[in-house]
N, C-alpha and C positions, 0 to 999 in steps of 0.2 A: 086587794084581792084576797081570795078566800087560798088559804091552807090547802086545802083538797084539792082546789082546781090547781093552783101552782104547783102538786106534789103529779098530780093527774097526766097534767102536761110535760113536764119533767121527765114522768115516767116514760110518755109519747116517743118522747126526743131520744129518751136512751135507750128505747127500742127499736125506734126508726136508726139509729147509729150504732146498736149492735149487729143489726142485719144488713149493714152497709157495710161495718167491718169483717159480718161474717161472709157478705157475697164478694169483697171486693178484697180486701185484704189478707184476710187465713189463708184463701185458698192459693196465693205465693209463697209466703211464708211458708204454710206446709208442704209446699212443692218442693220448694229451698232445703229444707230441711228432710225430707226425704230423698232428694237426689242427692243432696250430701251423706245423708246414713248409707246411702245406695253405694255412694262414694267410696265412705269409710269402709263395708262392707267387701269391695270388690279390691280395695287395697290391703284389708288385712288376707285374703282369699289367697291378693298374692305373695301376700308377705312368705304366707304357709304354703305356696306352692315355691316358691323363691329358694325356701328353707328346707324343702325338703329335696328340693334340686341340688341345690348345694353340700345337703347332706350326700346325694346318690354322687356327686364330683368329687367327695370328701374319700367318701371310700372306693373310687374307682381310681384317685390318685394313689390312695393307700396300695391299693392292689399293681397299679402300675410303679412305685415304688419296691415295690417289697420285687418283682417281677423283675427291674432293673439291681438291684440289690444283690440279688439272686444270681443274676447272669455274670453279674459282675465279679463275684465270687468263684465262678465259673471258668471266667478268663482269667484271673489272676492264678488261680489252681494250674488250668492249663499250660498257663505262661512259666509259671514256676515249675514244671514238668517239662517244658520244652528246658529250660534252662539248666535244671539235671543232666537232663539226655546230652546237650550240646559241652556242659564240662566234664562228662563223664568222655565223652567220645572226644574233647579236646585230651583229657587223660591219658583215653587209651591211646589217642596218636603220639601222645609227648612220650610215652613207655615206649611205642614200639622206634619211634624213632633216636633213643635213649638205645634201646638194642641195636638199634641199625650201626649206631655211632661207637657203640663197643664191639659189635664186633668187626669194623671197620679198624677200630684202636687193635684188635687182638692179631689180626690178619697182617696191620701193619709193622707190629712188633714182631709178630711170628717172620714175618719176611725178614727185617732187618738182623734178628737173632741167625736165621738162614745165612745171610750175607756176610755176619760178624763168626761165625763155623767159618764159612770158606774160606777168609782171610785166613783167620788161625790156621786152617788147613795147609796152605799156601805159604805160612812163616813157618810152620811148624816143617813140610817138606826141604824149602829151602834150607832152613837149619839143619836138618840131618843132610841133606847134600851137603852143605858144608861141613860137618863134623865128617862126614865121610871122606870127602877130600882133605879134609888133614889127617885125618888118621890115614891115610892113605899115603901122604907126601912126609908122615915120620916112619920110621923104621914100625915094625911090628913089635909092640910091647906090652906087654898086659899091664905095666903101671901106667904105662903111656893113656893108655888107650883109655883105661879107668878117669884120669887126669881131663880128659877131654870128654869123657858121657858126663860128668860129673859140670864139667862148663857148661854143656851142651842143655843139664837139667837146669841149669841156676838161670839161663838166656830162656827156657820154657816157662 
């Protein structure tokens, strides 16, 4: 066979099997491949909306954060403020009943110092009734008598 005609025919064949690949085969393959870009396309989309979600949760923690922080700073302030108040007023109760208890001590001394006069009172009368009844049952003497005040101070 001839050159030409064999290259003719040849030619036939790879055009009749390029437009078979073009009718029957491309158009999946480019389907394929555009629903995949379509793919890729609406997965990075979400990626960037993913990320900037994540962004806006980043900072809405932060703010909730700092918010909790804050409050929290707030009650320990508080707290520490009730906790003054409550030793100070334990203070003042321990003072005033630190006063209660002295002048309870002073009231009770004071009485007893009262009671320990009236004894003395009471020895100190008896004593001169008695120095008066012996000076009484001796004669009338001024050394005498001197002799018995003189006792009478040293038993005071």
């Amino acid at each position: 066979m001839n050159l030409n005609s064999t290259m003719f025919v040849q030619a036939i064949v790879f055009l009749i099997l390029a437009m078979a690949i073009a009718k029957y085969v491309w158009p999946p393959i480019i389907g394929s491949l555009d629903a995949r870009a379509k793919k890729i396309a609406e997965g990075l989309a979400a990626a960037d909306q993913g990320k900037q979600a994540m962004a806006a949760a980043q900072k809405t923690v932060q703010a909730e954060l700092a918010t909790a922080r804050d409050e929290g700073q707030k009650r320990i302030a508080d707290a520490e403020k009730r906790a003054t108040m409550v030793a100070d007023e334990i203070k003042a109760n321990a003072t005033a009943e630190a006063a209660r208890i002295m002048a309870q001590a002073r009231a009770d001394a004071d009485q007893q110092v009262n009671k320990a006069r009236e004894e003395l009172r009471a020895q100190v009368a008896g004593l001169a009734v008695k120095g008066a009844e012996q000076i009484l049952k001796r004669e009338v003497n001024a050394s005498a008598h001197a002799d018995l005040l003189a006792q009478l101070s040293t038993e005071l």
